[in-house]
C-alpha positions as CSV (number, residue, x, y, z in Angstrom):
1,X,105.0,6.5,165.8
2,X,103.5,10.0,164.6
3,X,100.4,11.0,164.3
4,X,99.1,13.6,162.2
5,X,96.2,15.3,163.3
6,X,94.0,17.6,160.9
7,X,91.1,19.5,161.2
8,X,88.6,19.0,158.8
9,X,87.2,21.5,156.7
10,X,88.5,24.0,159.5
11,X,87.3,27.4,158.6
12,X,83.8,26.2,157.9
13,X,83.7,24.2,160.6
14,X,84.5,27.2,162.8
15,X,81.8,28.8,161.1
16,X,79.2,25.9,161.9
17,X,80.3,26.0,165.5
18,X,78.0,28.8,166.3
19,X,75.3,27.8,163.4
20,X,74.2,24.1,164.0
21,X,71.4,24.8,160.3
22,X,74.7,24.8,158.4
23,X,76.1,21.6,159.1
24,X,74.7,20.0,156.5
25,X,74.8,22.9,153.6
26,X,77.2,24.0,151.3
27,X,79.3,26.6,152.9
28,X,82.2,28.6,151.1
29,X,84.8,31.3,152.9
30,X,86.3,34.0,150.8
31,X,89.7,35.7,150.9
32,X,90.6,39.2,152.0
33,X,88.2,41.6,150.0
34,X,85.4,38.8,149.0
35,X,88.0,37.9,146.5
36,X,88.3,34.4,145.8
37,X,87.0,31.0,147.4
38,X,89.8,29.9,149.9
39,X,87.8,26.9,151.9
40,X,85.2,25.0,151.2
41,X,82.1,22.2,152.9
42,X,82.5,18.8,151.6
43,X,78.9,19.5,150.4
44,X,80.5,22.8,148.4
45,X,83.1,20.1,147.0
46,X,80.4,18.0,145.3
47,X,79.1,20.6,143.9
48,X,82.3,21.2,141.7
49,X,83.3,24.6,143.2
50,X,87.1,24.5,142.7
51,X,89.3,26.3,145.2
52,X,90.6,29.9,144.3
53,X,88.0,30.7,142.0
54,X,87.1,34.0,142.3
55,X,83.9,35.0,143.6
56,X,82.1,36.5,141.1
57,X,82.2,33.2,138.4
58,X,80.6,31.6,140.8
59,X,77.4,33.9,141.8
60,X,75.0,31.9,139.9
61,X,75.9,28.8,141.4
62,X,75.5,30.0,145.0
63,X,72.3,31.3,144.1
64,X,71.2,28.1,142.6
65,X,72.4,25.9,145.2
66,X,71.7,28.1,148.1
67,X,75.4,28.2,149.1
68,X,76.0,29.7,152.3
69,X,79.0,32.6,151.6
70,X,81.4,33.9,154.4
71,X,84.1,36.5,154.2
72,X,87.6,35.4,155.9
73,X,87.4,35.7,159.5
74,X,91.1,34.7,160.6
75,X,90.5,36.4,164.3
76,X,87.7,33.7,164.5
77,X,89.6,31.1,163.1
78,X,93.3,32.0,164.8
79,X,91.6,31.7,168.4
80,X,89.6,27.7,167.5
81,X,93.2,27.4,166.1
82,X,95.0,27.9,169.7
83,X,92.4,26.2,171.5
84,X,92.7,22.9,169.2
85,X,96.4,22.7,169.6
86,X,96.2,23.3,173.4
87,X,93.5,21.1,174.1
88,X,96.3,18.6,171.7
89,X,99.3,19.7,173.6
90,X,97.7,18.9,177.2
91,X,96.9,15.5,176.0
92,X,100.6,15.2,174.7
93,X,103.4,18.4,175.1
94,X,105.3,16.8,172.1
95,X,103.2,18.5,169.4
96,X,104.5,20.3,166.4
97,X,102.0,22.5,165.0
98,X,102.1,22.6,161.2
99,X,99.6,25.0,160.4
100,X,96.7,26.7,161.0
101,X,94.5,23.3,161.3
102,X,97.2,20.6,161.4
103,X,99.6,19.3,164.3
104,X,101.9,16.1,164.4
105,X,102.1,14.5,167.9
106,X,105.2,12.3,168.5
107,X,104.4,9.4,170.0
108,X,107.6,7.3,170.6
109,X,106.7,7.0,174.7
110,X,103.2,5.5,173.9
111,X,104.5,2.0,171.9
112,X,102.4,-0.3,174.1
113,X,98.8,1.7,173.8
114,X,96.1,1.1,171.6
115,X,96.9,4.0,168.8
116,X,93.1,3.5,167.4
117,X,91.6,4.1,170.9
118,X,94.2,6.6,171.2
119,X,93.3,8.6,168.0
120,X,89.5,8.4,168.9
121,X,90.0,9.8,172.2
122,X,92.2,12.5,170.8
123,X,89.3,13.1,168.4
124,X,86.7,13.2,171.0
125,X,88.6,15.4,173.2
126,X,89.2,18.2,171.1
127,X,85.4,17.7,169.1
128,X,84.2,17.6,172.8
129,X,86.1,20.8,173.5
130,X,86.0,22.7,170.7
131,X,83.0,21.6,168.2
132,X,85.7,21.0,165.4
133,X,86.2,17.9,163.9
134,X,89.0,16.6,163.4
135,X,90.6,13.5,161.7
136,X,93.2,11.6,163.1
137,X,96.4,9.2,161.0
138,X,98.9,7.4,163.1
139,X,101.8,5.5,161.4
140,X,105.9,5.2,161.8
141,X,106.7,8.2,159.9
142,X,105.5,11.8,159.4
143,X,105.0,11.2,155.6
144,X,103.1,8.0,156.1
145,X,101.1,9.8,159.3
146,X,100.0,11.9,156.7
147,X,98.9,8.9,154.3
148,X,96.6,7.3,157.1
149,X,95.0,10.9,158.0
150,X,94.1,11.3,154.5
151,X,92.5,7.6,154.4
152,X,90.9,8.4,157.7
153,X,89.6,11.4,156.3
154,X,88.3,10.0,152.6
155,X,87.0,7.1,154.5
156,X,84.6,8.6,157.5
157,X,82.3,5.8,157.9
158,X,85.2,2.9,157.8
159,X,87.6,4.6,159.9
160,X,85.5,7.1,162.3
161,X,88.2,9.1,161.0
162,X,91.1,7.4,163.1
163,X,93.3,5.1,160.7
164,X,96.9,3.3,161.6
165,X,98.8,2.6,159.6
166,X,100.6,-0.4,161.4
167,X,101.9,-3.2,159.0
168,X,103.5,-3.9,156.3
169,X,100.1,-4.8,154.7
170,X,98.3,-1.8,155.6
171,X,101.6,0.3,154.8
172,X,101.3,-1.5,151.0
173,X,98.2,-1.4,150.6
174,X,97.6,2.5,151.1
175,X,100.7,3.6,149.0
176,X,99.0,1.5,145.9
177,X,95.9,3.7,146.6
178,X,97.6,6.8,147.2
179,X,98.5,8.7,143.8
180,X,101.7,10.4,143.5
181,X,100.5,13.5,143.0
182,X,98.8,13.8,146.7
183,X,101.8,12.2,148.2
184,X,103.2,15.1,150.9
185,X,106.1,16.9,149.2
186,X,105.6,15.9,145.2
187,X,105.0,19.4,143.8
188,X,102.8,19.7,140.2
189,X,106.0,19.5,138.2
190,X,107.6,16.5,140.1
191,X,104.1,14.6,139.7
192,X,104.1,15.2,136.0
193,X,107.5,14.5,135.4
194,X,107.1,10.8,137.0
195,X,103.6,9.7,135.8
196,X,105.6,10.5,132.3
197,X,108.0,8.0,133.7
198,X,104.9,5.2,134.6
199,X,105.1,6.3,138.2
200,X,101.5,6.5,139.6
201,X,100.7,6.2,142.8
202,X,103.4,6.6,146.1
203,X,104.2,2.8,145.8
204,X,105.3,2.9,142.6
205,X,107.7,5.8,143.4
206,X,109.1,3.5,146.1
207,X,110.3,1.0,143.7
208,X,112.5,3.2,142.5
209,X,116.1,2.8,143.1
210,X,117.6,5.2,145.7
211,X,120.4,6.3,142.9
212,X,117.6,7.2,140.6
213,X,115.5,9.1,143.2
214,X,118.4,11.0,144.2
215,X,119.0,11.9,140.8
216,X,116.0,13.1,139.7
217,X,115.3,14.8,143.4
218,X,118.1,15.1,145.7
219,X,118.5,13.9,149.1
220,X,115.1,15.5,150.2
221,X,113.4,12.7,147.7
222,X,115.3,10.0,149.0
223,X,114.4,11.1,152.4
224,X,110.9,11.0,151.1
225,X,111.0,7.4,149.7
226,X,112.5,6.1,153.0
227,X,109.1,7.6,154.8
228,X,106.7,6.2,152.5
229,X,109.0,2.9,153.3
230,X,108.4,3.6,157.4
231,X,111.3,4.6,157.8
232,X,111.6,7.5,160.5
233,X,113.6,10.3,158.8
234,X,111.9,13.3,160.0
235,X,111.6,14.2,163.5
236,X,109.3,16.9,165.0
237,X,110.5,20.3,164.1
238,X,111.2,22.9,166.8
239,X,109.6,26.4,166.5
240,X,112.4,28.7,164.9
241,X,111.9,32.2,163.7
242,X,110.9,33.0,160.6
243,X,113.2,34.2,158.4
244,X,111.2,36.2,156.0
245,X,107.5,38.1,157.3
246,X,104.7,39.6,155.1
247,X,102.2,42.1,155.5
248,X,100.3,42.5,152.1
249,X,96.6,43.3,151.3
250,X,94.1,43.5,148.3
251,X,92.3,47.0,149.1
252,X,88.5,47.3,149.0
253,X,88.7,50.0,146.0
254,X,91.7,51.3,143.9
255,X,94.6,54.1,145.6
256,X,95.2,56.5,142.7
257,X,97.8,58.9,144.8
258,X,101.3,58.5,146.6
259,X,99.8,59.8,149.7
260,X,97.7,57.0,149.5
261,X,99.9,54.3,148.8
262,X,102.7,55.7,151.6
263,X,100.2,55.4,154.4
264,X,99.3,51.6,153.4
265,X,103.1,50.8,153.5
266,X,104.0,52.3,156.7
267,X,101.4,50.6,158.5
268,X,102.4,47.3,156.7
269,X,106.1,48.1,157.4
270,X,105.4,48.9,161.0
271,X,103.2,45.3,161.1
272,X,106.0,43.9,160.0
273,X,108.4,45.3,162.7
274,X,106.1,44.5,165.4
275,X,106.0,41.0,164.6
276,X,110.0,41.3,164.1
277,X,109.7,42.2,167.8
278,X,107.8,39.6,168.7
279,X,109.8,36.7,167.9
280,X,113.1,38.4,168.6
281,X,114.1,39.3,165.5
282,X,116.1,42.1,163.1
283,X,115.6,42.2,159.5
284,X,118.7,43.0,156.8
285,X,116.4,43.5,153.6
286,X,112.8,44.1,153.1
287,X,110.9,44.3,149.8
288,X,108.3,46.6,148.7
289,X,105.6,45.4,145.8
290,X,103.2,47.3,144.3
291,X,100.6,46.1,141.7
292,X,96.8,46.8,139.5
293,X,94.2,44.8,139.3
294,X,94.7,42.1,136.9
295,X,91.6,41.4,136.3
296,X,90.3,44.3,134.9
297,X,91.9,44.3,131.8
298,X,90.1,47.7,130.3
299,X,92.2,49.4,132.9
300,X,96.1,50.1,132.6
301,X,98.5,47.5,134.0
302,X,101.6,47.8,136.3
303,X,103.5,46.5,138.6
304,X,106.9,46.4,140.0
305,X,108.8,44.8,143.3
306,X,112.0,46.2,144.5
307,X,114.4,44.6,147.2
308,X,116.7,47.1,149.3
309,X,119.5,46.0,151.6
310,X,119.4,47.6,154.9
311,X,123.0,49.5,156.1
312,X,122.1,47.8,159.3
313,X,119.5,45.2,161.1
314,X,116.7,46.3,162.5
315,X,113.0,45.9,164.2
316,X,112.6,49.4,164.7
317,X,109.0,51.1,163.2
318,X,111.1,54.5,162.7
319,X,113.8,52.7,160.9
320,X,111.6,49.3,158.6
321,X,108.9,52.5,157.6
322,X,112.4,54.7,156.8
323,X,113.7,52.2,154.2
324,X,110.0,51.0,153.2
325,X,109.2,54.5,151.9
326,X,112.8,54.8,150.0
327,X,111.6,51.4,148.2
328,X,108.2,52.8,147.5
329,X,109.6,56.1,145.9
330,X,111.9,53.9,143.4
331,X,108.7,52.0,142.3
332,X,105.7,54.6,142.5
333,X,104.4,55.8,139.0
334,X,101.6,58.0,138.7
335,X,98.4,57.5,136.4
336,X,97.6,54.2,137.8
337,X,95.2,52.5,140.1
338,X,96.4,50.1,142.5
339,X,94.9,47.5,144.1
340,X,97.5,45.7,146.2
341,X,100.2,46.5,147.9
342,X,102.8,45.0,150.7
343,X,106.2,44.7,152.7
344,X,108.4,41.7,153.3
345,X,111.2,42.2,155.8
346,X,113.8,39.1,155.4
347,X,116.8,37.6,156.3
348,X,116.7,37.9,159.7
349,X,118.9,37.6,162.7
350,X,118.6,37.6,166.7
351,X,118.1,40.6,167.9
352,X,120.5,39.0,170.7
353,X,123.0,38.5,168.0
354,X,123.3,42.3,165.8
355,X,125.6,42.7,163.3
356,X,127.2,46.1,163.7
357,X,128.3,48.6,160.9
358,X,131.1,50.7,161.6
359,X,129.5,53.8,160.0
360,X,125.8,53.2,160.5
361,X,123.6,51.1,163.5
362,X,120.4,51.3,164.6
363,X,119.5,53.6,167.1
364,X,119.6,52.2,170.8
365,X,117.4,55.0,172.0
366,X,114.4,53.2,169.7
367,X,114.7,49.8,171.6
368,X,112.6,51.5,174.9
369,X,110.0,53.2,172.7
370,X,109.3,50.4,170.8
371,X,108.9,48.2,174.3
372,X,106.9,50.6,175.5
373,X,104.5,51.1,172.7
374,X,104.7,47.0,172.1
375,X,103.4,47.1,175.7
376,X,100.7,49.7,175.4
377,X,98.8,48.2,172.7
378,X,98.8,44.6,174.0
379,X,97.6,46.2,177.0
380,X,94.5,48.6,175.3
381,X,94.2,47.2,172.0
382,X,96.3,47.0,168.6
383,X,98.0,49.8,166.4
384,X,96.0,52.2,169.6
385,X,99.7,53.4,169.7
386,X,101.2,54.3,166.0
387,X,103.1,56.6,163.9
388,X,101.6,59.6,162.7
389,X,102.5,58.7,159.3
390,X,99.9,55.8,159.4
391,X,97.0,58.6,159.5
392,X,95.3,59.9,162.5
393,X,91.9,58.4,162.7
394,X,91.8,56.7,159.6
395,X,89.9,53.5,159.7
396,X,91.0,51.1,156.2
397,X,88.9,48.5,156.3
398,X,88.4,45.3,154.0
399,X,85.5,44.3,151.9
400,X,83.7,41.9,154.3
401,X,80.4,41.9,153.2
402,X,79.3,38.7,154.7
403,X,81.6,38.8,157.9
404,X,80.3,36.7,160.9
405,X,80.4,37.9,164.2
406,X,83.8,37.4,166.2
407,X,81.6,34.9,169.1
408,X,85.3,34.2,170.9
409,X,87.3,37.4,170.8
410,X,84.6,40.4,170.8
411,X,82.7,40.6,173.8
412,X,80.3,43.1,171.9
413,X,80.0,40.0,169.8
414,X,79.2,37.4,172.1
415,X,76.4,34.8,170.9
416,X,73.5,35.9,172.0
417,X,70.3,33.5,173.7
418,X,67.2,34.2,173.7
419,X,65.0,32.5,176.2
């Protein structure tokens, strides 16, 4: 058995942590630079505010409705993310976590326990511990685990959001009410290609013959069809590295010059490097993009992406900003005002593992700086140690202009109590 533990309505739940008056009123959380709505309240839902619409079509609605609006505060979020899954992974060590708000737990060991008492006392634990909800699905597969925590989730008062999925009935009776598009896996395309076909909801899909599904999807749809059927095809996942890593950012107002654009891509391309670091990693190619704002279409439109091949692998700052900057020449035109911009190192290796050149290599000498300045700012604060090239004292910031306090990671920010 799996189960498949979400959190729900994460970011604004972390956000009602520390403000109790907003539990019950619409709440929305913006993207980098107040963009876009990227989570919503259930009571924000009802309202008919659609995810990724940008902020400003929706102004007169939050007014109306008195919709409380937050800008993205991921240092906020990331640190209730890391105590949910730990408070999860002390209850039970065999926990892959998915993403920021969801974790499967594998529980083969636990066949002769109640899994609804289970789920609620998982539930209570982390709400207990945290102040985040959660919602809980337990069933034989991962893709079905997922089924239940949706119905557990849709279904609060029923299900206290805990639902097992445990018998054939049950396992029947939730793929009727499940539609294929919101089955884990079917992309837009796939969905509109089989309700075409008279394929609506999950169970219908597992009708379907296994030549037929492999035909139209390949082995990762038959694999698909055997979960919805309980069958357990797809075990927890171990952590690897990633094999590509992005830094990109919207910036709060247009960069007109190269000077301006080179100092944003050699502190993205040293981000990236440090996280190359981190989980042990080189990189053999990186991409550069550059791009205008889109939506103002009075202005002049451009934008261009280039991928370069590195001579040799790397995780060096010196060497990922080197070959950045040679990609950012290539692309750069003048006359135009850019709003985003980013770096994505990929195909990486070990760092264990390098692939030497016989004309060019990294430079060994670089390994001992970059430990040392990896070291230094984990010990007095990030980027406190950078290359000069990133500016001296220059302080880019986002468009936050409804940013909540940091309660958990700022001790300047700490709630405060009056008595």
């Amino acid at each position: 058995m799996f189960a498949l533990v979400d959190c729900n309505n994460f970011y604004a739940s972390c956000e009602r942590v520390f403000r109790p008056d907003l539990r019950t009123k619409p709440v929305v959380i913006l993207s980098n630079n107040d963009g876009c709505v990227i989570a919503r309240s259930n009571e924000t839902k009802a309202l008919g505010i659609a995810m990724g619409v940008p902020y400003f079509e929706i102004k007169e609605l939050i007014q109306k409705h008195d919709i409380q609006v937050f800008s993205s505060n991921f240092a906020l979020y990331g640190d209730f993310s890391n105590r949910v899954m730990g408070i999860m992974e002390s209850i039970n060590p065999n926990i892959e976590v998915y993403s920021v708000d969801e974790a499967f737990l594998h529980l083969h060991k636990l066949q002769s326990i109640d899994f609804v008492e289970y789920g609620k006392n998982l539930r209570y634990k982390v709400t207990k511990g945290t102040g985040i909800p959660i919602s809980v699905g337990i069933a034989s597969s991962k893709t079905l685990s997922k089924v239940a925590n949706r119905i557990a989730k849709k279904y609060p008062d029923k299900t206290e959001n805990v639902y097992v999925i445990d018998t054939e009935e049950k396992r029947i009776k939730a793929l009727k009410w499940l539609k294929i598009e919101d089955v884990w896996g079917i992309g837009r395309q796939y969905a509109k290609k089989m309700m075409a076909q008279n394929i609506i909801t999950a169970y219908d899909f597992t009708l379907q013959t296994d030549d037929w599904v492999r035909k139209e999807m390949g082995v990762i749809g038959l694999r698909m069809k055997k979960e919805l059927l309980g069958e357990n095809v797809l075990d927890l996942d171990e952590v690897k590295p990633k094999q590509s890593i992005a830094t990109t950012r919207t910036f709060d107002k247009p960069l007109k010059t190269f000077d301006e654009l080179r100092e944003r891509i050699v502190t993205y391309a040293s981000s990236c490097a440090r996280k190359l670091r981190k989980q042990k990693s080189h990189c053999n190619s990186l991409s550069v993009f550059v791009r205008t704002n889109s939506f103002k279409k009075d202005s002049l439109q451009y934008r261009n992406q280039i991928l370069i091949n590195l001579p040799f692998a790397s995780n060096s700052d010196f060497e990922v900003v080197h070959f950045a900057l040679v990609a950012l020449k290539k692309i750069y035109k003048s006359g135009f005002d850019y709003k985003k911009a980013g770096v994505i190192v990929m195909h990486t290796t070990p760092e264990n593992q390098p692939q030497l050149s016989l004309f060019q290599n990294t430079d060994p000498k670089h390994a001992n700086l970059m430990l040392a300045m990896d070291k230094l700012n984990k010990k007095i604060g990030v980027n406190k140690v950078h290359l000069a090239a990133q500016g001296l004292g220059k302080q880019w910031k986002m468009k936050q202009d409804s940013l909540s306090p940091r309660y958990t990671t700022r001790i300047e920010e700490l709630l405060k109590i009056k008595l």
